[in-house]
MARTINU-144214 format. One record per residue: x, y, z negated of N, C-alpha, C in turn. Coordinates in steps of 0.02 Angstrom, whole numbers, plus 50000, padded with zeros to 5 digits. Atoms other than C-alpha are relative to their C-alpha. Layout:
<sites>
XYZXYZXYZ ...
</sites>
This chain:
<sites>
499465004850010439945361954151500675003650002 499304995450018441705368054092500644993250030 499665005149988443205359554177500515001649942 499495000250055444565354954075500794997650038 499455004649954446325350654190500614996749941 499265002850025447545338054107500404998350051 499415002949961449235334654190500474999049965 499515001950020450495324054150500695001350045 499574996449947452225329554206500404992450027 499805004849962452845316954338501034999849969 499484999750010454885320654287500305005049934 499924996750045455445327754115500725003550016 499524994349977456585343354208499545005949991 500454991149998456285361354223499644999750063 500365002949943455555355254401499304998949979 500585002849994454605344154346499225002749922 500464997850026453725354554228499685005550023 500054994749953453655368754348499384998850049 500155005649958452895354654464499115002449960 500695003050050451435350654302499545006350001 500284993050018451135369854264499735003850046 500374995649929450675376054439499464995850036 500715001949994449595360054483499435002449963 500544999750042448415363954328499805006050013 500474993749995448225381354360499664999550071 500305001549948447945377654523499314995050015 500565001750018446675365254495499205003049957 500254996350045446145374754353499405006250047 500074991849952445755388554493500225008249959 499794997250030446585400754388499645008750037 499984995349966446665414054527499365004650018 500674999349991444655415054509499745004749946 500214999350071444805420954338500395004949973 499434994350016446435433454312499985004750056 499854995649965446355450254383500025006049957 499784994750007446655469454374500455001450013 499354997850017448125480354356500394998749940 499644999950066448575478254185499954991149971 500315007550054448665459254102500674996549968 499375002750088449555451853941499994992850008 499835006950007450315435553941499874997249930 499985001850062449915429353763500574993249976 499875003350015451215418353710500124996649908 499925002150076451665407953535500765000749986 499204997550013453305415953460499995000649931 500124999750070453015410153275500374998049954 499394999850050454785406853235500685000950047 499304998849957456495411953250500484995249991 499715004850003457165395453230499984994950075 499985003249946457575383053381499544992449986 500265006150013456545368453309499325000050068 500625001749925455375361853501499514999049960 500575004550052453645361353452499715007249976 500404995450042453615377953344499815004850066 500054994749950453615392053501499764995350068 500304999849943452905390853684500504998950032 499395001649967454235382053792500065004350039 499714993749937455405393553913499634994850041 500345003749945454955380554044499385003150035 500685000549980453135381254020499915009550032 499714991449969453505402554041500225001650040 499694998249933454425402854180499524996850051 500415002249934453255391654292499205004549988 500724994749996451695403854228500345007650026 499764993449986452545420154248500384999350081 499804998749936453345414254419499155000850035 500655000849953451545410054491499545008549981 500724991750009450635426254401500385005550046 499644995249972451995438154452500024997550067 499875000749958452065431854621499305002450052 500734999449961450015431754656500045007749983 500164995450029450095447954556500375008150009 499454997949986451515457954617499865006449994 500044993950031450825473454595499695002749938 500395000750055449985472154433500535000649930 499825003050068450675475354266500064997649976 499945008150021451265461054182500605004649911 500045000350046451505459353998499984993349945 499815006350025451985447653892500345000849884 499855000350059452085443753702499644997049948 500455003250045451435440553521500125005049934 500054998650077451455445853332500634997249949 499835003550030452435445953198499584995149947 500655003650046451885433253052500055004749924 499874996850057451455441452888500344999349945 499154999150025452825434152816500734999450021 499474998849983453995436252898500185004650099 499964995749936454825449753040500364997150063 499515005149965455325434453141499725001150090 499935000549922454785438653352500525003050014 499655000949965455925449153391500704996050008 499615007449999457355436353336499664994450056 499965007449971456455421853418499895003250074 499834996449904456285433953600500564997950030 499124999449968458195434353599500074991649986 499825006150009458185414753534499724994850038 500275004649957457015405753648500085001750041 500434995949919457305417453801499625002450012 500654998649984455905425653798500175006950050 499744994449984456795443153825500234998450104 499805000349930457635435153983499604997450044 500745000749960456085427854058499685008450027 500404994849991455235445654030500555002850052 499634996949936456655452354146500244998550065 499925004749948456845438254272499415002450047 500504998049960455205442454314499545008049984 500414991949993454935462454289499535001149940 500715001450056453675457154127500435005649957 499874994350058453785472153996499824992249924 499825004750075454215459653820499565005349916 500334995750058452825468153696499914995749911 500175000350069452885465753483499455000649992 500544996750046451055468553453500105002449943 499964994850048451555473153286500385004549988 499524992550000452695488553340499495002450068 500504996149959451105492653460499575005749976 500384993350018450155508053449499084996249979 500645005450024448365501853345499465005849999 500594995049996446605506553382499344994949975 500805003950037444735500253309499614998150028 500435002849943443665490753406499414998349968 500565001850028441965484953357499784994950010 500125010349981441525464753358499284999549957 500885003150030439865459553329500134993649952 499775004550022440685445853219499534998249934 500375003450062440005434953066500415003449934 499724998050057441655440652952500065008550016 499764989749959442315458353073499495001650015 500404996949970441225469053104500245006050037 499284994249980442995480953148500564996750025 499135002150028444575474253192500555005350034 499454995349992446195484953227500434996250043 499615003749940446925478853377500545003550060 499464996349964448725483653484499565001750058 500594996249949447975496453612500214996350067 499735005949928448995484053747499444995350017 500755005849973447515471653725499445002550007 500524996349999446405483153718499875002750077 500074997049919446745490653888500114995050059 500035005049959447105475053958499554995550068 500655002549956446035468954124499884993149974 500085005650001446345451854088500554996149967 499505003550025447455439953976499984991450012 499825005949999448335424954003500134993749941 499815003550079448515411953855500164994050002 499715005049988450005400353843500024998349934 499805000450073449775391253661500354993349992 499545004650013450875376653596499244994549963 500485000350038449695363553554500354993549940 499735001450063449965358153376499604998649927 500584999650066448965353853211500435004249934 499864992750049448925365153084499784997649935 500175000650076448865365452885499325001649985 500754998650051447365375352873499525002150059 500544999449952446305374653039500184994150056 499885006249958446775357053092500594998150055 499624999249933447495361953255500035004750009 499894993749958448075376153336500144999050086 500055000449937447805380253523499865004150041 500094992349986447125391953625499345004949973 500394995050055445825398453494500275003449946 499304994550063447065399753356500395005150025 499184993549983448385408453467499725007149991 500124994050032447255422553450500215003849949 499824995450080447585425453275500355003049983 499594996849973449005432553344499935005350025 500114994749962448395445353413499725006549928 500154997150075447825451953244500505002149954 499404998850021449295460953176500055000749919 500094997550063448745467553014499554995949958 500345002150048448135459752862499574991950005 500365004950005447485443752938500254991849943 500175004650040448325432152794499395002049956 500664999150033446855439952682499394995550031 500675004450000445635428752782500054993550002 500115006649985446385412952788499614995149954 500615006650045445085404352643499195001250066 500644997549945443625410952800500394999250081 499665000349936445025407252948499714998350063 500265002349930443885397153050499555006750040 500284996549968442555410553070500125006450017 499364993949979443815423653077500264998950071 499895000549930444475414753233499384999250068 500454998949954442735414153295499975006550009 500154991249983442345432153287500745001950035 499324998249947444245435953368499874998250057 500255002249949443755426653509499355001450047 500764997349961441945432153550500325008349997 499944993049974442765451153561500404999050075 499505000349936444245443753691499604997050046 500145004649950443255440253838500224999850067 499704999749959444445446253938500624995349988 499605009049994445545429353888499804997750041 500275004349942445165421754068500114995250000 499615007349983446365407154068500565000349959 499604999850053447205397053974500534993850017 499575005549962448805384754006500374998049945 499705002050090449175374253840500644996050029 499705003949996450875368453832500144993849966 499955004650044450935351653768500604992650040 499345002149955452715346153839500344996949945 499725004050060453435345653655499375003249940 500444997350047451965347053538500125000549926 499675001150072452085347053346499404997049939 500335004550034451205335053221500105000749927 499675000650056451235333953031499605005949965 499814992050048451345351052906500065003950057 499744994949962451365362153061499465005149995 499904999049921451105375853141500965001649998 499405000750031453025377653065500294996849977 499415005450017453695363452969499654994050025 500215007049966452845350953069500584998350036 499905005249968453585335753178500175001750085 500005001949919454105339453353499724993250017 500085008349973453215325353452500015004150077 499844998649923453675324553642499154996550033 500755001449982451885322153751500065001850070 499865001449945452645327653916499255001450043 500384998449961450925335653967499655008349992 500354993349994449905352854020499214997949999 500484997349983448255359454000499805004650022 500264991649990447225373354081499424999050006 500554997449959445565380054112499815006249945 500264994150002444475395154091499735000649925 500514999850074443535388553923500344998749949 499525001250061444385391353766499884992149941 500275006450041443215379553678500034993550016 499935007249966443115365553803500664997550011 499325000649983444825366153808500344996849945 499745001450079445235364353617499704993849974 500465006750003443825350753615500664995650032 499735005849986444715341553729500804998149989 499205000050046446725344953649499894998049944 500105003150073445955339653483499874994250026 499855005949994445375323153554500514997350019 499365004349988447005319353636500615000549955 499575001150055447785323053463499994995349964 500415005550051446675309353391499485002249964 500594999650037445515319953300499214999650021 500624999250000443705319353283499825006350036 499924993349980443515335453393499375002749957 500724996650016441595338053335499975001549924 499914998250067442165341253163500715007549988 499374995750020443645353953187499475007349987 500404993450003442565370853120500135005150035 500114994049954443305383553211499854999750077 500385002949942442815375353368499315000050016 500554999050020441245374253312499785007050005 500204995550033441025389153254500095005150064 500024995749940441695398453419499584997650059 500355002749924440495387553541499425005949954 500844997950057438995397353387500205005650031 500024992749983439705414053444499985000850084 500194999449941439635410553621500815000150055 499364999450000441535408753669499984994550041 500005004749976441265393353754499524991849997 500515005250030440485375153753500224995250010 499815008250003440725357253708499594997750036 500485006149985439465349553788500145000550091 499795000949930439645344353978500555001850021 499154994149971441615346753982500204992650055 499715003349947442405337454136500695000549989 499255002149998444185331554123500244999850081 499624998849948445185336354288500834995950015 499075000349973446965329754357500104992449979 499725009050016447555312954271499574999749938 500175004350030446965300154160500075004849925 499794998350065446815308753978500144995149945 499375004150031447945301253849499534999649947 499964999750079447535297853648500455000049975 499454998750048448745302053556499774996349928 500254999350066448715297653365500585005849951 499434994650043449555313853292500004998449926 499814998150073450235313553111499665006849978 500414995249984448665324053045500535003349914 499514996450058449395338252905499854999749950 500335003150062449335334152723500185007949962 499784993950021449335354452666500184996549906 499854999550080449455348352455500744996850017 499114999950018451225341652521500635004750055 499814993449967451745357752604499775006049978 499934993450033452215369652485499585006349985 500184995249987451835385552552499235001750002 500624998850009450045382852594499604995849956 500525003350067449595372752418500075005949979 499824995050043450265385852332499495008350026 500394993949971449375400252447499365000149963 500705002050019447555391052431500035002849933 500284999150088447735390452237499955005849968 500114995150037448085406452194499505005650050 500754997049959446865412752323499344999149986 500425002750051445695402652207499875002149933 499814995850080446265411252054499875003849990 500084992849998445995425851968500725003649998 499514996549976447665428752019499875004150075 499874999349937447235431852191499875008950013 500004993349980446885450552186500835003249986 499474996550057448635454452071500474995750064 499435002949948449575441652215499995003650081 500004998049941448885448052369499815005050035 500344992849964448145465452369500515004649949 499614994150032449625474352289500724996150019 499295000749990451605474952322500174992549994 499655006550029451855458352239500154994150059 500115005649944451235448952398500785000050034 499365000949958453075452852480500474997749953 499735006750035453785442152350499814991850028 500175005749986452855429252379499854997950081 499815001649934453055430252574500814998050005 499295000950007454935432952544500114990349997 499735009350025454845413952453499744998950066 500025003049934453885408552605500594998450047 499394999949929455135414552734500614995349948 499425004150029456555407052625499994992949999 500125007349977455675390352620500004997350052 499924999749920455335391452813500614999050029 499204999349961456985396152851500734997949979 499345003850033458305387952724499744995849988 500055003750046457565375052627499594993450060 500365006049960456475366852757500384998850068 499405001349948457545370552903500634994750017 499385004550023459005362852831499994992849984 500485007849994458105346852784499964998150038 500345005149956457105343152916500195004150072 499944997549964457255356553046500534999450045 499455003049967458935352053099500154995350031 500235008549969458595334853129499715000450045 500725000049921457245337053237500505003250053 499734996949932458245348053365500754994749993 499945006150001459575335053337499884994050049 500605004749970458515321353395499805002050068 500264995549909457805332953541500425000050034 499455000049971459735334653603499874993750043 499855006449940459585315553642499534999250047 500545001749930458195317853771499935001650044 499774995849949457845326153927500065006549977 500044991350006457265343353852500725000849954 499224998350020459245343253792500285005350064 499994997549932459145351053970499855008149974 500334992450039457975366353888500295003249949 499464998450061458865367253722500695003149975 499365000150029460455365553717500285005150047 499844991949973460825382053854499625004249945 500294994850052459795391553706500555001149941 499565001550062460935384453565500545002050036 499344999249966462475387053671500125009849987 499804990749975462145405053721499775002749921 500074996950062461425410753532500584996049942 499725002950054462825399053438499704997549969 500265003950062461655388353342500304990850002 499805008250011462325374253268499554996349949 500365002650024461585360453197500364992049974 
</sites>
C-alpha cells in the first residue's frame, strides 16, 4: 500500500504554506526516505516569465529547503532543473522567481543541468537503452522532487513523473510522439527519486505546461510513490487517472503502483480542470504534424530545428504572453499570492 498525503493549506500566506509543506512531508515520513551526503532538489523552472502556475512556487521552496537543510545540515544540497529545448530560459527564471536567492538563504549550490558536466548511463528501458545524464544526478544519494502540478498538451498532466523529463538535457524533444514511455524508462533508472512534494498552491489548467490557465487550489502533495502520487493529482484534476499512459506505463516498469493507494491528511478535493485542447495551441499542432511528415527529418534532425524553436520561444514569450500571460498575473495581484508575486515583480521591474 502506497500512501499518498493531501493537505490543504489552512491560510493563503507564506506561513501558511510553510504550515501545509512541512505537515505533508511529515506525514509523508519523508525523513525515512532522503539520505546521504550529496542530494538534488529537482525543481520546475520552465519559464522565465512571472505567469503563477508555470514554475514551482518560492513559497513551496523555501518551506522544503528550510526542513531538508535543517534535518540535513551537513549534507550537500542541490538544487535545480534544465533548460527547455527551445529555449535558454532557467537561468533568467533563477534570477526571476528567486530561485538564486533561496539557493543562498539556505547554502543550496543553484545547478543548470544543461551547463552540467554529461555522462552515459545504462536503463533497461522500452525506448533508452542509454541516456546521457548531468553527472550531479548521477552522483546523487538521493533526490527530492518539487513539481507544479499542471495538465499538459501532450501527456495530459505533468507532475512528479513528467518533472523528470527535465532531467534529460539533450535531445529529449525528438521523443515527444513516444513521450509517455520515454517518461517511463526515465523514471525506472531514478530510483534514487525518494520523495516527492507536488506543489499545487497555484496550479495551471488549459494549453499548459506554459500557456495554460493559472488556477489557484491552495493545496500540497507528498509521498514516496511517484505513481501513486500522479494517480491520485490526476484524479483531483478531474481526469480519468486509469487512462493517463505515462502512468500506466511507469507502474509496467516498476516505478510504482496504482492499486491500494491510501489518501493521508484531509479530505481530497475534485477539481474539474480545463483539460488542454493541443489543435488550439499552436506550437504543439504544428510540432505533431510535421513530426508526422516527411518533413520531420529536414525540420528536426538538422540546423533548421532552431528556427522553428526560435518561433516557439517568440510565441511563448511575446505573442502569448502579451495576450494572455499578463492578465493572469494581473488577476493573481488581486489575491493573497499578491503577497508572493508582487516582491518578485517589484525587485526584477516587471510590469504588467
Amino acid at each position: 500500500m502506497s500512501d499518498v498525503v493531501f493537505v490543504k493549506l489552512k491560510s493563503v500566506t507564506k506561513e501558511g504554506v510553510r504550515e501545509a509543506v512541512h505537515r505533508a512531508m511529515d506525514m509523508g515520513e519523508w525523513k525515512k526516505y532522503i539520505y546521504g551526503n550529496k542530494i538534488f532538489v529537482k525543481i520546475n523552472g520552465i519559464s522565465d516569465q512571472l505567469v503563477p502556475g508555470q514554475c514551482t512556487s518560492p513559497w513551496v521552496i523555501d518551506a522544503v529547503l528550510e526542513k531538508l537543510c535543517k534535518e540535513y545540515s551537513n549534507a550537500d544540497i542541490y538544487m535545480g532543473d534544465a533548460n527547455l529545448a527551445a529555449a535558454q530560459q532557467l537561468n533568467r527564471a533563477a534570477r526571476l522567481w528567486g530561485f538564486y536567492d533561496l539557493a543562498a538563504k539556505y547554502g543550496v549550490k543553484f545547478v543548470n543541468l544543461s551547463e552540467d558536466r554529461l555522462v552515459e548511463v545504462d536503463v533497461n528501458g522500452k525506448i533508452f537503452k542509454k541516456l546521457t545524464l548531468p553527472k550531479i544526478l548521477v552522483d546523487a544519494d538521493s533526490i527530492l522532487n518539487i513539481p507544479v502540478a499542471k495538465t499538459h498538451c501532450l501527456t495530459m498532466l505533468t507532475c512528479s513523473l513528467k518533472n523528470h523529463w527535465g532531467m534529460v538535457p539533450r535531445f529529449r524533444h525528438q521523443y515527444h510522439p513516444v513521450a509517455d514511455q520515454c517518461i517511463a524508462d526515465i523514471n525506472s533508472y531514478f530510483k534514487k527519486t525518494r520523495f516527492n512534494v507536488v506543489d499545487a498552491t497555484v496550479c495551471m489548467e488549459g494549453n499548459a505546461p506554459r500557456t495554460g490557465i493559472p488556477k489557484i487550489c491552495n493545496a500540497i502533495f507528498a509521498s514516496a510513490d511517484r505513481v501513486a502520487l500522479d494517480y491520485i493529482v490526476g484524479t483531483f484534476m478531474g481526469y480519468d487517472a486509469s487512462k493517463i499512459a505515462h502512468i500506466e506505463r511507469s507502474e509496467e516498469m516498476g516505478v510504482g503502483s496504482r492499486k491500494n493507494i491510501k489518501v493521508i491528511g484531509d479530505k481530497l478535493e475534485i477539481h474539474d480542470f480545463k483539460k488542454p485542447e493541443p489543435e488550439k495551441q499552436p506550437i504543439f499542432k504544428y510540432e505533431m504534424m510535421f513530426r508526422k511528415s516527411f518533413l520531420k527529418p529536414l525540420i528536426f534532425d538538422t540546423p533548421i530545428f532552431r528556427i522553428f524553436a526560435d518561433i516557439a520561444t517568440f510565441y511563448n514569450t511575446k505573442i502569448w504572453y502579451n495576450k494572455y500571460g499578463k492578465q493572469y498575473i494581473r488577476e493573481m495581484l488581486q489575491t493573497p499570492y499578491a503577497a508572493e508575486f508582487k516582491p518578485l515583480m517589484e525587485k526584477n521591474n516587471v510590469k504588467v
